[in-house]
Phi, psi and omega in degrees: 000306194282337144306288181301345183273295175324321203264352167291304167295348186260336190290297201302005181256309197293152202270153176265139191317154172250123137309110192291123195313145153274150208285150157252034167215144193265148167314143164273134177223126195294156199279145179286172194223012191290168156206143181218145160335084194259120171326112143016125133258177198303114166279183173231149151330312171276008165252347166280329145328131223268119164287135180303131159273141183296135177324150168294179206232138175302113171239145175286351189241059203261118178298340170285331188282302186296328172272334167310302189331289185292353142309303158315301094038275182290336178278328177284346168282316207269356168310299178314338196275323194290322212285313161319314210258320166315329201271312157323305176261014181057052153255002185309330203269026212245354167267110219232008176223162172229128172249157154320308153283012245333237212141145179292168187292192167285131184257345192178154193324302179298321153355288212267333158293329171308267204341297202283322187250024153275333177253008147315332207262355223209143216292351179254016162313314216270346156285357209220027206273335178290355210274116175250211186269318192314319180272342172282347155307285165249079146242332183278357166271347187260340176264359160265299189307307192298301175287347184270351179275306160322300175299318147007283151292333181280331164298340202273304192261322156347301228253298162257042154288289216305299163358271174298341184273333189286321167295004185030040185272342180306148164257160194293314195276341166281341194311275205305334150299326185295295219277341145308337198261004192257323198287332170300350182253337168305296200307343206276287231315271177334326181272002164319295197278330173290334173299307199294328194309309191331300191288350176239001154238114186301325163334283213257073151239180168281161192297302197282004159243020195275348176279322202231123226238111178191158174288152195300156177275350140287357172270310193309336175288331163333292204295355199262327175276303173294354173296317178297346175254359124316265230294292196308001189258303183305292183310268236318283031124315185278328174300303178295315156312324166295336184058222202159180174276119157297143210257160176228133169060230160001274176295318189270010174284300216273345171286312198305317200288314226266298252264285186296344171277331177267348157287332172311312177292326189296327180273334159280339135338284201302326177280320186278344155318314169321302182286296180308357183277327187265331151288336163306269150020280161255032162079046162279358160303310166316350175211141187081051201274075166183144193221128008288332165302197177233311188245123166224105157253025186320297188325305178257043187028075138242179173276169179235129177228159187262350192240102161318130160309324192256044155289340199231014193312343208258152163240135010281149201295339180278320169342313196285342160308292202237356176247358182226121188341299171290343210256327190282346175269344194275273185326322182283304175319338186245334175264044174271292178316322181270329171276344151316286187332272198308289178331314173283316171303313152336255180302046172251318197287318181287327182304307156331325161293185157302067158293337180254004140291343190275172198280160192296350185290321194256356150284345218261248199317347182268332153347268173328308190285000186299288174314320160293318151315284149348252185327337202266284201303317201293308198315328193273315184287334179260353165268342179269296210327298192281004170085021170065032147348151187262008176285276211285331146341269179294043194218331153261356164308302176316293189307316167323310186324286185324315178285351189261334171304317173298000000 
């Protein structure tokens, strides 16, 4: 009581507080040293729980992406390699239907006699009449081997497309190329089975090949320049995606000097390949078997000549490009020479140049096409020289690949 009375009597005695001026500079206050109590929060279920990591973000220089390109890429050279060799032992006919899904071969003797007298029915049995099944087994595994390689490739690159696009590994600037490169690996099939249809109703060959039973050479060329613009679109597309070392100063003046001869060389590859599609095409490897000439009879005191007379026989005059023997073995020949020419020129002008400025990728490769180029020309003299052996054929197929990669 007497405590309470007292702390009553002391508020009420005390003099009233003055509010103390404010500093117009604040006092320093030392960190509180105080800790007070903050409630738990609530937890959750989703915090215990391990978080998914985010997909990685689409980089031009995602290595994974780029080996994919280039992977795809080497399965589509070595198609084009089967394809040569299918070709090379004249099997391309030995399949007379195309399914989409394809399906398995023939498992057992009747199986492979139905095939086999099915494929009786059709115009190059009757150039083939000596043929027994044993050998119609294999030409008919290299032409099943070639399309189930196809289809291959299309899960190859189909499959982890889907991947990367869902995964947001793609860049904007690749999408709309993957997906051009799918429908050009779609389109090959068909147009695969529109080349073989050539060959088993002679109605759509040309006149001059209703003798010798084989498929057309515009279609075949067809089927072979998209494989080849498929391979140069997968590297080229792998290439960017990996990027590299950028040429500077020097070197990116001497890139600039460079830049129109080597696409210039690059176009003229892609046409003399084109043009070899067409000698595949009408056996014109198979004649004019001498080099340098076209014609050498000295040996029987005739004349050499480098320009065949009957160059120009057929009318209409475009024609004779791709149906007539000499004039289609004439055109791959000088436009060989000029891609020797361009290639070797090439690296002749960068070596000339700031060569040791520019990036070591791109010495790298003009090197190589040099070389290659070389080697691609001797390979074309000694497959016509020996009368087109199926070795050095397919060795020079491969090689076209090789110079376009360069």
């Amino acid at each position: 009581m007497m405590r309470t009375a007292l702390r009553r009597g002391l508020v009420r005695t005390a003099p009233p507080r003055t509010p103390a001026p404010r500093p117009l500079v604040r006092a320093y206050r030392p960190p509180s040293t105080s800790f007070t109590r903050t409630p738990p929060a609530r937890r959750s279920l989703s915090l215990a729980l391990p978080k998914a990591a985010a997909p990685p973000a689409a980089v031009a220089g995602d290595k994974a992406v780029a080996y994919w390109l280039f992977g795809c890429g080497g399965l589509v050279a070595g198609m084009v390699s089967v394809g040569g060799l299918t070709r090379l032992t004249r099997s391309g006919l030995s399949m007379t239907d195309w399914k989409l899904q394809g399906g398995l071969p023939p498992t057992n003797r009747a199986e492979w006699e139905r095939e086999f007298a099915r494929y009786k029915l059709y115009p190059e049995w009757q150039q083939r009449k000596s043929m027994t099944l044993d050998e119609f087994k294999y030409i008919y595994a290299w032409e099943y081997g070639h399309r189930m390689l196809g289809r291959v490739v299309g899960l190859a690159f189909g499959l982890p497309l889907a991947y990367f696009w869902t995964r947001g590994r793609l860049t904007p600037w690749l999408k709309p190329r993957a997906m051009a490169l799918l429908g050009l690996g779609g389109a090959q099939g068909l147009i695969g089975w529109w080349m073989v249809r050539s060959g088993l109703n002679t109605d759509l060959l040309p006149d001059r090949q209703k003798q010798d039973v084989r498929v057309s050479p515009y279609r075949l060329a067809t089927h072979l320049t998209m494989a080849f613009i498929t391979y140069s679109g997968l590297v080229w597309c792998g290439l960017e995606q990996l990027g590299g070392q950028q040429a500077i100063g020097a070197g990116l003046q001497h890139a600039a000097k460079l830049t129109p001869v080597a696409r210039g060389a690059a176009c003229l590859t892609l046409v003399t390949a084109i043009s070899g599609a067409f000698v595949a095409g009408n056996d014109a490897g198979m004649a004019f078997n001498v080099w340098p000439y076209m014609i050498d009879d000295r040996d029987i005191d005739g004349e050499a000549l480098f320009v065949p007379p009957d160059l120009l026989e057929l009318q209409p005059l475009w024609r004779n490009m791709f149906e007539n023997t000499a004039c289609v073995q004439f055109d791959h020949r000088m436009l060989a020479y000029a891609t020797a020419l361009s290639g070797t020129g090439l690296f002749a002008l960068a070596r000339s140049g700031a060569w040791h400025a520019l990036p070591i990728a791109t010495r790298r490769f003009v090197a190589a096409g040099a070389l290659a180029v070389v080697g691609q020309a001797s390979l074309g003299v000694a497959t016509l020289l020996y009368v087109v052996p199926i070795e050095l054929a397919a060795a020079h197929q491969a090689g076209a690949i090789a110079l376009l990669t360069c």
